[in-house]
C-alpha positions as CSV (number, residue, x, y, z in Angstrom):
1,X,-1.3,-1.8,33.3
2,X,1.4,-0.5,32.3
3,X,2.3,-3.8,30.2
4,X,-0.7,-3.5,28.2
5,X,-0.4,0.2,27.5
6,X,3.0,-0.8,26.0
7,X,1.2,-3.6,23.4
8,X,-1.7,-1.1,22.8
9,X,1.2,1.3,21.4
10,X,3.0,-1.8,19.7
11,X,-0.1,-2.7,18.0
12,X,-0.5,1.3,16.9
13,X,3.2,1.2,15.9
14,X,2.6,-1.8,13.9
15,X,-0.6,-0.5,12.2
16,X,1.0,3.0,11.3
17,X,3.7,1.4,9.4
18,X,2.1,-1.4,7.2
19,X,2.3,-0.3,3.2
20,X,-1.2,1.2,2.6
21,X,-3.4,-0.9,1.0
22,X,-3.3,-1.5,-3.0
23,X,-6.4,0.3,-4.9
24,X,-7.6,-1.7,-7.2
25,X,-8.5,0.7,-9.9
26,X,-5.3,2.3,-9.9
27,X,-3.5,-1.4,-10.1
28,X,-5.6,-2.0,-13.6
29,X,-5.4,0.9,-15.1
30,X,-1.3,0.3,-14.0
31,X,-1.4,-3.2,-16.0
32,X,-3.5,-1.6,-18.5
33,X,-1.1,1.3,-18.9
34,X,1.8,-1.3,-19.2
35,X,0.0,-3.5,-21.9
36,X,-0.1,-0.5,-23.8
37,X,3.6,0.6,-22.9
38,X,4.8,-3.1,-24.7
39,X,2.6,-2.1,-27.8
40,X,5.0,1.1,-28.6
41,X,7.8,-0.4,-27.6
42,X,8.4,-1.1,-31.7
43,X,8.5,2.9,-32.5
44,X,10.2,3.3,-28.8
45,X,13.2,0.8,-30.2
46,X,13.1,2.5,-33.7
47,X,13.5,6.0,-32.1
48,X,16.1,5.4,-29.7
49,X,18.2,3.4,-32.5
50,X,18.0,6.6,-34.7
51,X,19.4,8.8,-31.6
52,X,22.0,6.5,-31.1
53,X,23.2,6.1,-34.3
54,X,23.3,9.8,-35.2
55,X,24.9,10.5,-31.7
56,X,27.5,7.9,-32.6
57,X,28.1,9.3,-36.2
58,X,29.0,12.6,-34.3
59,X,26.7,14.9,-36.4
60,X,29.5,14.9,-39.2
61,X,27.8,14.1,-42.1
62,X,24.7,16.3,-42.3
63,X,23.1,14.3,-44.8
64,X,22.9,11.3,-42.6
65,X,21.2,13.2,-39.6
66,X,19.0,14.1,-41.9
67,X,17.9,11.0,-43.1
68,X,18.4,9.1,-39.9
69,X,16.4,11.5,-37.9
70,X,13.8,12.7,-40.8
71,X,12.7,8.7,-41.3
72,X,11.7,8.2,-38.1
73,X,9.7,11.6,-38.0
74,X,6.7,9.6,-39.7
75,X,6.7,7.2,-37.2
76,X,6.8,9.5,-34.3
77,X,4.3,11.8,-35.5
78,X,1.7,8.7,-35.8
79,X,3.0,7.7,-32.3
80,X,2.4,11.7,-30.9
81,X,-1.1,11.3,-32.2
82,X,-1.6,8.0,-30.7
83,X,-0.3,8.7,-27.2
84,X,-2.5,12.0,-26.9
85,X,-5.8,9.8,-27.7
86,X,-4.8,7.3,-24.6
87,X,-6.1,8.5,-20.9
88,X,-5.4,6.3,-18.2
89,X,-8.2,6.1,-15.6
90,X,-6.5,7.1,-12.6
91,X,-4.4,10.3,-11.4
92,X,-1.6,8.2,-10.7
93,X,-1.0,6.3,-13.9
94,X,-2.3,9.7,-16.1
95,X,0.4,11.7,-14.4
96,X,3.3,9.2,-15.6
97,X,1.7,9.2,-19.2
98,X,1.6,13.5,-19.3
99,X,5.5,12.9,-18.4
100,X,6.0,10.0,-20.8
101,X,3.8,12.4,-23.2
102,X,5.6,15.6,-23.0
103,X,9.0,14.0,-23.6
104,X,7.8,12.4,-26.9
105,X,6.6,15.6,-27.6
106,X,10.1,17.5,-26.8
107,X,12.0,14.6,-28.5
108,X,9.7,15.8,-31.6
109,X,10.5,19.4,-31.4
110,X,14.2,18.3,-31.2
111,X,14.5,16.2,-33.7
112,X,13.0,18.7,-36.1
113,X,15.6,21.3,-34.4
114,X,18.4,19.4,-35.6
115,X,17.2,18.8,-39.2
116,X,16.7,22.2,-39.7
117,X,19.5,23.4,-38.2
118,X,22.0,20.6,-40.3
119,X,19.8,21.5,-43.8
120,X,20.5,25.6,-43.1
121,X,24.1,24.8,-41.6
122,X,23.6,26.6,-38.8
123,X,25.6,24.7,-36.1
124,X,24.8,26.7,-32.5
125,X,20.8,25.3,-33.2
126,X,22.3,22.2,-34.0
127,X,24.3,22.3,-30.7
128,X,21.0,23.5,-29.1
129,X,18.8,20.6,-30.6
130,X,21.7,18.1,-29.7
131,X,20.9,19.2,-25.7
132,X,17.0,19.5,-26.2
133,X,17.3,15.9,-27.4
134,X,19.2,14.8,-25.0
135,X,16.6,16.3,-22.1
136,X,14.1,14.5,-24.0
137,X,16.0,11.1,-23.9
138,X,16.9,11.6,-20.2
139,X,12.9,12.5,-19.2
140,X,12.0,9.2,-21.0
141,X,14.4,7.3,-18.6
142,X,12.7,9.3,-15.3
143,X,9.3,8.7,-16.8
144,X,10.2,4.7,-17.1
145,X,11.6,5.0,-13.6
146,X,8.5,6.9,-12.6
147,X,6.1,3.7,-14.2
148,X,8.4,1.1,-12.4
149,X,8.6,2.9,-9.2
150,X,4.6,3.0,-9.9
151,X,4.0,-1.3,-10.5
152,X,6.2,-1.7,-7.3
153,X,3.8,0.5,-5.4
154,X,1.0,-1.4,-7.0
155,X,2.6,-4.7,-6.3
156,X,2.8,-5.3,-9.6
157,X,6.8,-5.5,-9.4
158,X,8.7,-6.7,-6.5
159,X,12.0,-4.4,-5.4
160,X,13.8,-7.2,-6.0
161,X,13.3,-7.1,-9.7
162,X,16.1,-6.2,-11.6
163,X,16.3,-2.8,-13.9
164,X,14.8,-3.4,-17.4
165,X,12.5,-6.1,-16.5
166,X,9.5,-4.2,-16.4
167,X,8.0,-2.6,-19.5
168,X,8.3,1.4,-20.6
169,X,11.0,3.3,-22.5
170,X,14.5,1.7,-21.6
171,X,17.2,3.9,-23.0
172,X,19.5,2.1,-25.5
């Protein structure tokens, strides 16, 4: 007896601590969600090769902020307008994209911080644009690690895979 109480509680044991089961709906909206990721990767690349390059130049030369950041603000605005048309289907995948959203959004607002504060001179907004865009960069990186975390829940991704082989915003 008291044998097969002791399986009946390692069978319960066992049950309690298998992964829960995969919902379907939330794995295709997932692979949907990442098929569109890959198509703004273009404008993602473009973006984050404009921060770096005007982080590298040190904010020196006011005129090539200015330029580096304004010719990408063309770009981002059509991407803004693009990523506030998409809804994923399910809670899980629309809560990355509002994070993955409000970041481009920030990143925006930054970037148009720092031109205006380089065309007027005025070099404590700069210094406060400089650390709203790099919040902006940084929520981009939790909001790719929030997707990945997402596809290995969905069994989309293995734990095994190794950082930057899935798709989303990978920092430069």
């Amino acid at each position: 007896m008291l044998r097969l109480v002791a399986v009946a509680l390692l069978i319960a044991w066992a049950g309690c601590t298998r992964p829960p089961a995969k919902d379907p709906a939330v794995v295709a909206d997932v692979v949907a969600y990442v098929e569109k990721i890959k198509k703004w990767e273009p404008v993602e690349a473009e973006v984050l090769k404009a921060m770096r390059d005007v982080r590298r130049s040190q904010f020196v030369d006011d005129d090539y902020v200015v330029s580096t950041l304004g010719g990408t603000m063309a770009d981002v605005d059509l991407h803004l307008e693009e990523i506030d048309r998409f809804h994923p289907r399910t809670a899980q995948v629309e809560q990355v994209h509002q994070r993955y959203v409000k970041a481009w959004h920030d990143l925006h607002d930054s970037f148009a911080a720092i031109i205006a504060a380089m065309q007027q001179k005025d070099y404590v907004a700069l210094s406060t644009g400089t650390q709203a865009m790099g919040r902006a960069r940084d929520d981009l990186v939790t909001t790719a690690a929030a997707l990945s975390l997402l596809m290995k829940e969905s069994g989309l991704k293995s734990a095994d895979d190794e950082p930057g082989d899935d798709a989303g915003t990978a920092p430069s």
